[in-house]
C-alpha positions in Angstrom: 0.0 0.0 0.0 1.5 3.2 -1.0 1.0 6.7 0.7 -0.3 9.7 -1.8 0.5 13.4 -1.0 -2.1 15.7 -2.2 -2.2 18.8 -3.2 -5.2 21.2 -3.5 -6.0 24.1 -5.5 -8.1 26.5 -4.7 -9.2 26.6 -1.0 -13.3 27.0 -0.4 -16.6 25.3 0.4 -15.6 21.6 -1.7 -11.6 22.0 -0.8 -12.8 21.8 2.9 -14.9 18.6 3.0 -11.7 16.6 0.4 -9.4 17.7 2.8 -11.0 15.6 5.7 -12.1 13.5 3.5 -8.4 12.3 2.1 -7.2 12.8 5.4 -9.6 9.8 6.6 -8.8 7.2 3.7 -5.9 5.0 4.2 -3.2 5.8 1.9 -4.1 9.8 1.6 -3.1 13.0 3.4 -3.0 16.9 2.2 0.1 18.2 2.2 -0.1 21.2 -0.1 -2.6 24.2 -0.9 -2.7 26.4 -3.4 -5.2 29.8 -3.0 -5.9 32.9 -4.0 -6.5 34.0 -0.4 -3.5 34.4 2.1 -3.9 31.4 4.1 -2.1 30.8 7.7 -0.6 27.2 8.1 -1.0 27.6 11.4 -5.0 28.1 10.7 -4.7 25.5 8.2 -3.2 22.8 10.7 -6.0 24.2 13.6 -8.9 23.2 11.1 -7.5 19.7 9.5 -4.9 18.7 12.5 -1.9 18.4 9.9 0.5 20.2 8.2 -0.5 22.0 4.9 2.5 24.1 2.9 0.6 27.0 1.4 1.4 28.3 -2.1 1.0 31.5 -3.4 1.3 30.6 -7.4 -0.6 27.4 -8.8 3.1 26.9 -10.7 4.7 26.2 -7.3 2.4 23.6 -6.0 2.7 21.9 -9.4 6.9 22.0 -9.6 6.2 20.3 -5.8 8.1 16.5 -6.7 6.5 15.4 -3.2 2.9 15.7 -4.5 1.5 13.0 -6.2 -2.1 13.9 -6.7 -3.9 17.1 -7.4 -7.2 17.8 -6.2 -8.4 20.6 -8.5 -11.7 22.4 -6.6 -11.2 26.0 -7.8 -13.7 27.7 -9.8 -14.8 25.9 -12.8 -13.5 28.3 -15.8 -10.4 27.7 -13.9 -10.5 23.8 -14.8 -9.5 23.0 -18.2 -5.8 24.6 -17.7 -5.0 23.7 -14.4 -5.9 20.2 -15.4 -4.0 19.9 -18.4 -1.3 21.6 -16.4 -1.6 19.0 -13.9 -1.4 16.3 -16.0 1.7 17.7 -17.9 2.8 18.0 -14.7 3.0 14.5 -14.0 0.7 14.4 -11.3 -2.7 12.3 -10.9 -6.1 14.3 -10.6 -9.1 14.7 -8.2 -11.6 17.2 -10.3 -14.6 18.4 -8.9 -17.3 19.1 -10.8 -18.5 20.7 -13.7 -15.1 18.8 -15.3 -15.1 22.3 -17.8 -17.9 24.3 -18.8 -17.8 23.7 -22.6 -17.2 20.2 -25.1 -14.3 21.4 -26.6 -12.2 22.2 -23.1 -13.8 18.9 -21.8 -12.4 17.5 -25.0 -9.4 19.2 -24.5 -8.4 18.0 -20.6 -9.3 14.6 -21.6 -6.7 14.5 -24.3 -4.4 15.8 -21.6 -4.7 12.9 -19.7 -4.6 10.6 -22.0 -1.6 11.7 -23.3 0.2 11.7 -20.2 -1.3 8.8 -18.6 -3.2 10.6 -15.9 -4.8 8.6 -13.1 -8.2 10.5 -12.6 -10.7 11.0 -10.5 -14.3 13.3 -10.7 -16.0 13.8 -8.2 -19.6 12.4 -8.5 -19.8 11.2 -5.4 -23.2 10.4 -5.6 -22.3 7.3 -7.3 -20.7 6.1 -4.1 -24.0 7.2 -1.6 -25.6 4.0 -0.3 -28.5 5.1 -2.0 -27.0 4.1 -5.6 -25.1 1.6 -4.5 -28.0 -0.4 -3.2 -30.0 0.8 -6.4 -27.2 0.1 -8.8 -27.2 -3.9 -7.0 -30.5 -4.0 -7.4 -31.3 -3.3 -10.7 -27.6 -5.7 -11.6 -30.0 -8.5 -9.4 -33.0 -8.4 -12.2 -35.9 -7.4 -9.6 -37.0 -4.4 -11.1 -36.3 -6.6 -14.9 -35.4 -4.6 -18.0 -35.5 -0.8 -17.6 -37.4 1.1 -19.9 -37.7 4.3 -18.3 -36.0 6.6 -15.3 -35.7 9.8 -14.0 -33.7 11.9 -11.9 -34.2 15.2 -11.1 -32.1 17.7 -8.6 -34.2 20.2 -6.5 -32.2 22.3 -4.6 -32.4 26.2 -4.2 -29.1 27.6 -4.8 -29.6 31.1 -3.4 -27.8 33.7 -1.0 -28.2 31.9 1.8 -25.4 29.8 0.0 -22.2 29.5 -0.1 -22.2 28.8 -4.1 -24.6 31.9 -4.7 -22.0 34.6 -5.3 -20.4 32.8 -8.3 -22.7 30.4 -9.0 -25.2 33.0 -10.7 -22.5 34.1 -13.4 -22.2 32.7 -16.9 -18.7 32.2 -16.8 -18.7 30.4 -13.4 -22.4 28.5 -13.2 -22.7 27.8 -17.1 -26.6 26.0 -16.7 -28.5 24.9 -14.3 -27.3 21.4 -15.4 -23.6 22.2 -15.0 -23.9 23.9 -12.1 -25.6 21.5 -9.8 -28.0 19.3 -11.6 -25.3 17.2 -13.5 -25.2 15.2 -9.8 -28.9 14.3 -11.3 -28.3 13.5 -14.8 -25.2 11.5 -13.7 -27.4 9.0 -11.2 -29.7 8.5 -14.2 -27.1 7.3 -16.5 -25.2 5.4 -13.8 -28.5 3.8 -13.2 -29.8 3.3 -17.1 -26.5 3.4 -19.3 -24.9 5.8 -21.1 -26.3 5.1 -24.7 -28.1 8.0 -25.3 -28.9 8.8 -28.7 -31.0 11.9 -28.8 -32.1 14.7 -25.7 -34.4 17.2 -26.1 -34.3 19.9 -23.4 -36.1 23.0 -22.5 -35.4 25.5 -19.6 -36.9 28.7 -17.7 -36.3 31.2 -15.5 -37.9 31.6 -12.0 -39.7 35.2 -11.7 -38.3 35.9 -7.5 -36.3 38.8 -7.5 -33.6 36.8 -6.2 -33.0 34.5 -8.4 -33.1 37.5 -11.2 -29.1 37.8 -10.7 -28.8 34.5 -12.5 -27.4 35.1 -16.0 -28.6 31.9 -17.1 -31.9 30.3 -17.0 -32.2 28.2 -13.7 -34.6 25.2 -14.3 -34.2 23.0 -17.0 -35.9 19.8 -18.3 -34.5 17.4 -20.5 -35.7 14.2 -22.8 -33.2 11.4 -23.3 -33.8 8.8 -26.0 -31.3 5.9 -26.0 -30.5 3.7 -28.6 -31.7 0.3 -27.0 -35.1 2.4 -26.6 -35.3 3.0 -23.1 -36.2 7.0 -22.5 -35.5 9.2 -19.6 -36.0 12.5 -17.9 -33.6 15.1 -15.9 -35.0 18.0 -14.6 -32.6 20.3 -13.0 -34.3 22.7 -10.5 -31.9 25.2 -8.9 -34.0 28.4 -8.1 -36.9 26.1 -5.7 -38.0 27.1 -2.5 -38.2 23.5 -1.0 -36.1 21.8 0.8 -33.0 19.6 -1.5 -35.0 16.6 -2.9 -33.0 14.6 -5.2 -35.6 12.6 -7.0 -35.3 9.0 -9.1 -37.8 6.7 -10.3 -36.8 3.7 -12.5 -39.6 1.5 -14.1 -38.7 -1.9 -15.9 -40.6 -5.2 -17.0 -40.6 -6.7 -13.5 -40.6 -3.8 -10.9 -40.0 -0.1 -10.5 -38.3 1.5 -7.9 -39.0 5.2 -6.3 -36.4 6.7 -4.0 -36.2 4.6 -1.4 -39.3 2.3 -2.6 -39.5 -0.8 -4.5 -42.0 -2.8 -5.8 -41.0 -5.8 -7.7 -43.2 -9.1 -8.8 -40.5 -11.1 -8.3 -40.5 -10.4 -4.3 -44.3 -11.6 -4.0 -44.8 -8.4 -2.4 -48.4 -6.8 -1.2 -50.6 -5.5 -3.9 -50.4 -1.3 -3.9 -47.7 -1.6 -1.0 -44.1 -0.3 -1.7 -41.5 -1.8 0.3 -39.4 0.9 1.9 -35.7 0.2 1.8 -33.3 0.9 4.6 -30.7 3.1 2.9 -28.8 6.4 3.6 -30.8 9.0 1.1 -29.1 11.7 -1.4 -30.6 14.2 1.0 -28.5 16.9 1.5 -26.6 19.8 -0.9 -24.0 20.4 1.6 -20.7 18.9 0.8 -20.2 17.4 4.3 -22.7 15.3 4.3 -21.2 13.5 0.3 -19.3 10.4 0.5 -16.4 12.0 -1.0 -13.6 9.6 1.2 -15.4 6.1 0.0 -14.7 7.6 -3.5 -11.3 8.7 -3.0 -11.1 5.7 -1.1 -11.7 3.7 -4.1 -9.2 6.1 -6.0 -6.2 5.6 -4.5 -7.2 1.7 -4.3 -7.2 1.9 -7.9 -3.8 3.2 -8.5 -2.5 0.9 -5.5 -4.1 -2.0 -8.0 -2.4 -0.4 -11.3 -5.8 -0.2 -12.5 -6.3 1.6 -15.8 -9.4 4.0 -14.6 -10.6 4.1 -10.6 -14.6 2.1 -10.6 -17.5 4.4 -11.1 -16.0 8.0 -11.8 -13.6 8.3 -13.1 -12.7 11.0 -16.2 -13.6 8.7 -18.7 -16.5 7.4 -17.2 -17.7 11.3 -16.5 -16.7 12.7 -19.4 -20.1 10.3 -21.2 -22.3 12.0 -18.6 -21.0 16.1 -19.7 -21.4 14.9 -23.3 -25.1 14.3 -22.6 -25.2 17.2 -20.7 -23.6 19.9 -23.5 -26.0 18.5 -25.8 -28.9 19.3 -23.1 -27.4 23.0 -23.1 -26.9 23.3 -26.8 -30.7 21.8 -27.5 -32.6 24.0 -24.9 -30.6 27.4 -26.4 -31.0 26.2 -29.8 -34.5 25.1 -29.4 -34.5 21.5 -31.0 -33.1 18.1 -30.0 -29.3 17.0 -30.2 -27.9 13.9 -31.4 -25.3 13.0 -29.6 -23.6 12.1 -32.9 -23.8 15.5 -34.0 -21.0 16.8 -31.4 
């Protein structure tokens, strides 16, 4: 088992919750942090109980030889070339979400890290929440039969009240309601029905509160997805609510259908017009402390320990599918028609 020195860039909301989060796998521990901010060590140390060097210039923390992972969480236009840099950099990658905020620089990072061998990691967490784990095993076990249709849809009211609000409503930070937050949504619907999507057909709004007026881009969104083994599907996207965070699935196949935490299947001999409630741990919550980000970095640094090709679940590959789907939702509901995902 090997020990992995990482090194963060950009120091806010996300870089907080990976720091413990490394900190509490097996093999990981922040050494380095790169911010914009001044930051004290001595703080830094206070907060996380170890010892974080702090860099002034993103170059630095990438000329570190000690550091052998970078965990990129700084705003997302800032993305596509500090992960490229990374990579040429020789390091492996942690990238939170949106991976970029356009095809081509998605396109772009990805040929990065291919080129250079890059070990990566993105953080959709979500596919490592008991919730979709247990679905996931479920729907692998043939109770709910073939899936023809799902949805998953992200409600979750991204206002001043936080933290993501003072960025979040710009263009060149927030991109779409999709990129922004409800890419967690469209993510657990192709993790759960495959990412063969052939066609999406997306529309989008904006809410009418006078707060939610400082978004530059419209902050509810719907999208269609047809696939090409037929099955269809539905993401909304839903970041101007006032509602508490609901993060919504439903998956309906030949033998059973399952609704957040409720399955009925007619292979369980279950009660007619009964759901059977299961007992797992719910995508309930927006705040970042409360995401299984150290199972999945768990499971990274497992993966390079193993000399595995690509870490199980998410890693850039594996995302990059889901942000294809996702561009083509953007690029339908501003052009007004439906996208093949041939055509980008």
């Amino acid at each position: 088992m090997s020990n992995y020195n990482v090194g963060i860039i950009g120091y806010g909301w996300a870089a907080s919750a990976h720091i413990d989060a490394i900190n509490g796998t097996t093999q990981g521990q922040v050494t380095a942090v790169y911010s914009s901010r001044g930051l004290d060590p001595a703080d830094l140390k206070k907060t996380h109980g170890c010892d974080i060097k702090v860099y002034n210039k993103v170059e630095d923390l990438l000329a570190d030889k000690d550091i052998d992972i970078v965990d990129i969480t700084s705003f997302p236009n800032q993305h596509k070339d500090q992960a490229i840099a990374a990579a040429e950099a020789g390091k492996n990658v942690i990238l939170e979400k949106p991976i970029t905020l356009s095809l081509a620089d998605a396109q772009a990072v990805k040929a990065a890290f291919d080129k250079n061998g890059t070990k990566t990691c993105v953080c959709f967490e979500i596919r490592f929440i008991s919730q979709f784990l247990t679905t996931k095993s479920i729907i692998e076990s043939g109770l709910l039969g073939e899936l023809h249709y799902g949805e998953a849809d992200y409600y979750h009211g991204i206002g001043p009240w936080y933290g993501q609000f003072r960025w979040n409503t710009t263009k060149e930070n927030g991109g779409s309601s999709l990129l922004s937050a409800g890419c967690h949504a469209m993510d657990a619907l192709l993790f759960c029905l495959g990412n063969d999507v052939e066609e999406v057909t997306s529309y989008a709004t904006f809410s009418k509160n006078e707060t939610m007026a400082k978004y530059e881009y419209p902050t509810t969104s719907t999208t269609i997805l047809k696939f090409a083994d037929g099955k269809i599907g539905k993401c909304a996207s839903v970041i101007d609510c006032y509602m508490p965070y609901y993060f919504h699935t439903h998956l309906v196949g030949s033998e059973g259908s399952l609704l957040d935490n409720k399955i009925y299947s007619t292979k369980l001999g279950l009660r007619d017009k009964a759901w059977a409630e299961l007992p797992m741990a719910m995508a309930d919550s927006g705040d970042v402390a409360d995401h299984p980000y150290q199972a999945q970095f768990q499971a990274f640094f497992d993966s390079i320990d193993a000399g595995e090709a690509r870490m199980p679940k998410t890693s850039y590959d594996e995302a990059f599918k889901s942000f294809e789907v996702i561009f083509a939702a953007d690029i339908s509901a501003e052009e007004g028609r439906p996208v093949k995902l041939a055509e980008l």
